[in-house]
N, C-alpha and C positions, 0 to 999 in steps of 0.2 A: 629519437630525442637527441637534438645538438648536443654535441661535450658531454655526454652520459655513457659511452660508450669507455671500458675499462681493456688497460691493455696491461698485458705478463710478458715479460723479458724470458723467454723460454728458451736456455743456452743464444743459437743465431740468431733466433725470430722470436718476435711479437706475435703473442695470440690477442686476440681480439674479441669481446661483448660485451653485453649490454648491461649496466648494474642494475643492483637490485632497487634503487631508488628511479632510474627509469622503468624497469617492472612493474613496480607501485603504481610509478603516473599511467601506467599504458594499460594499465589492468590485466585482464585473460587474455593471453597473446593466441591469434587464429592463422595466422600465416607468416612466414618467415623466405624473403625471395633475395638469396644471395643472387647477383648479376656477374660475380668474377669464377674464373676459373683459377686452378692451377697454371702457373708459369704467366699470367697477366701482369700486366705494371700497373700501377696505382700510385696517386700522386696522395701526397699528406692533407685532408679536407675534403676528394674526392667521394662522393658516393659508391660503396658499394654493395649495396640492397636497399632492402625495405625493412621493414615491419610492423604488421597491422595487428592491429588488437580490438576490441569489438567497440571503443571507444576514437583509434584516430591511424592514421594510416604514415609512417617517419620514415626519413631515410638514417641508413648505417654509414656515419661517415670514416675514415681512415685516420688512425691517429699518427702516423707515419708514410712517408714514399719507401716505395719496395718492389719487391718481388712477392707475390701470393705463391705460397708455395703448399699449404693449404685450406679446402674446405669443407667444413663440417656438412656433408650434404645429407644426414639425417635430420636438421632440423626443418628441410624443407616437406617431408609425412610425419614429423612431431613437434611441433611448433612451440606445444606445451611443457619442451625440457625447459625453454626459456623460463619460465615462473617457476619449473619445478628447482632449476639448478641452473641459475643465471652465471654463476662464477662458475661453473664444473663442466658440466657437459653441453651443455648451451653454449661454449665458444662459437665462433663463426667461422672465422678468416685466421690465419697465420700469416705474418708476412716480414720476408728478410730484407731487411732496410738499407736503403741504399746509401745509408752515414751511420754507421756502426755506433758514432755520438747519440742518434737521434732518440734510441730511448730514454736517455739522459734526462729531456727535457719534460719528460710525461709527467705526470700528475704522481701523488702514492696515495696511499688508501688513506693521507692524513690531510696531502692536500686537499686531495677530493671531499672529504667532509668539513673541510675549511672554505671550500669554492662554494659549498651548497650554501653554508650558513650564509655568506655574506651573499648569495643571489635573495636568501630569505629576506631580506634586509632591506 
């Protein structure tokens, strides 16, 4: 799901997944297909996975250009930490930015529910 995807300022790096309000829309998540490795670049909007749910099939986009420096490769034989623990264990990606400003410009958990209301709108 575009722009649903939440990211944490973790000391150097941004971790990265999916909120709980994309959860919601995606329903029972069945497959989880990270495409990046450790040490890849990725640009900020870039895709880097998937995720299917038994209702539609989304790409994971990057909220940030970086460095992936990690990834969570247990969600690809558990798919369902995503619904169980979208904020916690369910992260995806890590990634050290290549503008040390760039988390600056993220979203907070106030924008984010200020961005939802006014799409309701």
């Amino acid at each position: 799901p575009k722009d649903h995807e939440w990211a944490k300022v973790d000391g150097s790096v941004v971790q990265v997944g999916i909120s709980q309000y994309a959860v919601d829309q995606l329903g029972d998540i069945t497959l989880v297909n990270l495409d990046v490795k450790e040490g890849d670049k990725i640009a900020k909007g870039a895709a880097f996975g998937t995720i299917e749910s038994v209702k539609t099939l989304s790409d994971l986009f990057a909220p940030v250009s970086g460095k992936i420096t990690r990834v969570n490769a247990a969600l690809e034989n558990a798919p369902e930490l995503v619904n169980e623990d979208c904020w916690g264990k369910a992260w995806m990606i890590a990634i050290a930015p290549d503008d040390a400003g760039a988390a600056a410009g993220l979203l907070d958990a106030a924008g984010y529910s200020a961005h939802l209301e006014q799409a309701a709108h």
